[in-house]
C-alpha positions in Angstrom: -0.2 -12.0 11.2 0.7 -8.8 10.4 3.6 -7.4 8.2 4.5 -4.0 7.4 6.8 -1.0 6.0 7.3 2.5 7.4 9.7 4.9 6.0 10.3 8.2 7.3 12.1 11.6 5.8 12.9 14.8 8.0 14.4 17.7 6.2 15.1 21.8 7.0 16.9 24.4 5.0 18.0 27.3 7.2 19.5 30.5 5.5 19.7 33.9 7.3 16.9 34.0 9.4 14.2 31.8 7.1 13.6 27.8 7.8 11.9 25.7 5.3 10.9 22.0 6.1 9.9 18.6 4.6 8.6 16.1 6.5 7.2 12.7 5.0 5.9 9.1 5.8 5.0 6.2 4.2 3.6 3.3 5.8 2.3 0.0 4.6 0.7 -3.1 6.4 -0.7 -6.4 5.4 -3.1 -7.6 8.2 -3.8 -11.6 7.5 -6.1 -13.1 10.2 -8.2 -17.0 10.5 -10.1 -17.4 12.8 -11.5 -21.3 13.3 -14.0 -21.8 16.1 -15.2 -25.0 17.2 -18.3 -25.7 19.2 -20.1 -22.5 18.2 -23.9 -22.8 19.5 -26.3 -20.0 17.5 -30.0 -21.9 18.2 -30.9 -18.0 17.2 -29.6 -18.9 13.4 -29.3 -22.9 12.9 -29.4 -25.1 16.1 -27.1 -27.5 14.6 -24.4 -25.0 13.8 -21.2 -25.8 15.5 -18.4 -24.5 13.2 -17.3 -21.3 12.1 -14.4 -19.7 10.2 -13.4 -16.3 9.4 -10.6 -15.1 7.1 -9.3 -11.5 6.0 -6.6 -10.3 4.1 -6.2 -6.2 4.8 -4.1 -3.9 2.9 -3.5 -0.7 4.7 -1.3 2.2 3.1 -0.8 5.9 4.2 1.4 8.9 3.1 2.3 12.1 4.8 4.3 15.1 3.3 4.6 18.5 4.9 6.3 21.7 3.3 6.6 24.5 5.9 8.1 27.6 6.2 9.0 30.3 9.0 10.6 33.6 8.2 11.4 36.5 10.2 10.4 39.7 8.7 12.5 42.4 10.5 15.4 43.6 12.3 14.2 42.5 16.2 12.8 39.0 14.6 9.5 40.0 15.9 7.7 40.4 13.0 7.5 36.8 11.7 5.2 34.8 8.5 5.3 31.2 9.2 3.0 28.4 6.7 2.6 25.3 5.5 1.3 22.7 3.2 0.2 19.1 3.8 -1.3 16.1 1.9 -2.2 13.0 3.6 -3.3 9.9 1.9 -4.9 7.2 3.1 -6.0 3.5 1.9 -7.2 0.1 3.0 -7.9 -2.2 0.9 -9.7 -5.9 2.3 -10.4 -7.5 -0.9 -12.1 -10.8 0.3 -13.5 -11.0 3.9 -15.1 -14.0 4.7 -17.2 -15.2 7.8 -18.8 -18.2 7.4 -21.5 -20.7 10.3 -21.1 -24.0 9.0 -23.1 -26.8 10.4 -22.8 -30.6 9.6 -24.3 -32.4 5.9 -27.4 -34.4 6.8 -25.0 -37.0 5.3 -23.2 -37.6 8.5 -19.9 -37.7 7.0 -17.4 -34.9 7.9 -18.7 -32.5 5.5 -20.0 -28.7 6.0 -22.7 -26.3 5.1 -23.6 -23.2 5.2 -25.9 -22.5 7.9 -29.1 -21.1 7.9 -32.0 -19.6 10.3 -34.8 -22.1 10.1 -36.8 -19.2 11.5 -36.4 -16.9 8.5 -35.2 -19.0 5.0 -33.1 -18.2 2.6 -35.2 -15.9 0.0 -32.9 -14.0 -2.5 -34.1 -10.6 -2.7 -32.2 -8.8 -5.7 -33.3 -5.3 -4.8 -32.7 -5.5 -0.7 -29.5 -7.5 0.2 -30.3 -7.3 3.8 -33.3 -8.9 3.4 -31.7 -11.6 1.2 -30.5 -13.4 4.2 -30.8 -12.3 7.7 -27.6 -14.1 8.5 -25.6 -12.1 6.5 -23.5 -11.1 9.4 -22.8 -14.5 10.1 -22.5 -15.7 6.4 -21.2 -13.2 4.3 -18.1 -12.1 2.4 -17.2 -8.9 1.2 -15.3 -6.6 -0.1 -14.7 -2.9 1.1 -12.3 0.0 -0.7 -11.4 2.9 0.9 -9.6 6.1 -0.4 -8.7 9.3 1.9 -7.0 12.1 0.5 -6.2 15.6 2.7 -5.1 18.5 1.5 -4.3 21.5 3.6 -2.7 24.7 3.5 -2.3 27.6 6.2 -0.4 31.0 6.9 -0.3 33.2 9.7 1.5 36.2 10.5 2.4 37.7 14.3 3.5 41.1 14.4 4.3 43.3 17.9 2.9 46.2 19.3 2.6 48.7 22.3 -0.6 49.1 23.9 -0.9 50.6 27.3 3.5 50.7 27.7 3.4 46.2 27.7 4.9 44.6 24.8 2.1 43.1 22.7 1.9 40.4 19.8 -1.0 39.9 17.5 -1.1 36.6 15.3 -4.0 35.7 12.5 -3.9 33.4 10.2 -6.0 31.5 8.0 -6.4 27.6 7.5 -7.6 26.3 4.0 -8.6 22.1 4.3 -10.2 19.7 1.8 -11.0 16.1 2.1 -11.7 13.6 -0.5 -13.4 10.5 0.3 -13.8 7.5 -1.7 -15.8 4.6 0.1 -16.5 1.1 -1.7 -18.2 -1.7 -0.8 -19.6 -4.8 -1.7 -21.0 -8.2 -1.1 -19.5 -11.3 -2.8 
């Protein structure tokens, strides 16, 4: 199941011969999925495994904004100075995935437990998660945090000129980016 919100803003200011935009976005989605599967066979992990069920609850949010501007610099409006400024944000959030391989209770009644390879037991391991348990992928849950933020500026100018009696234009510019990444993540 998925929900979401977008929201969108397009804006320009034009006076004489100059043009200055805004442009922005927001977007947010909740992502819910469970997954039950039945008659899962994993002899690899736990030959009497035969259940399975995965649940995750993702939060994903973004914004874009971008300030631009064009101007023309002289009387033919070849001469022209155009720029810009973004920012771009970025998150998703999935505070609680789980994925457990259940297998029946030696009790025989309709109860569960966590599965486990009978080739290589369950031996906690404080400084080595992985080798904690090597069905981690299998019977795990987690939690992950993840922050983008993008800045970026840029101008560039294009002015005309003569060379060899043809029209000619010559453009440069310069692009300025950064990009701040926060990754967390965890097991529960």
């Amino acid at each position: 199941r998925t929900t979401g919100f977008s929201g969108m803003i397009n804006t320009a200011i034009l006076y004489g011969r100059n043009k200055i935009t805004l442009n922005g976005s927001y977007s947010n989605h909740l992502i819910s999925t469970y997954a039950n599967r039945t008659q899962v066979y994993k002899p690899d992990e736990d030959s009497t495994a035969r259940f399975a069920i995965g649940n995750a609850q993702i939060q994903r949010s973004q914004i874009n904004a971008q300030l631009s501007g064009e101007h023309i610099l002289n009387e033919d409006g070849k001469l022209t100075l155009n720029w810009q400024f973004r920012y771009g944000w970025a998150q998703t959030s999935n505070p609680n995935d789980r994925n457990f391989l259940l297998r029946k209770d030696s009790t025989g009644k309709d109860l569960y437990e966590i599965a486990s390879s009978s080739v290589q037991p369950f031996v906690q391991n404080v400084l080595n998660v992985e080798a904690t348990d090597p069905n981690l992928i299998n019977s795990s849950r987690r939690w992950i945090f993840f922050t983008d933020q993008d800045f970026s500026g840029a101008v560039s100018i294009s002015a005309p000129f003569n060379w060899l009696g043809q029209a000619q234009i010559l453009s440069g510019g310069i692009l300025i980016q950064h990009l701040n990444r926060n990754f967390h993540s965890d097991l529960l």
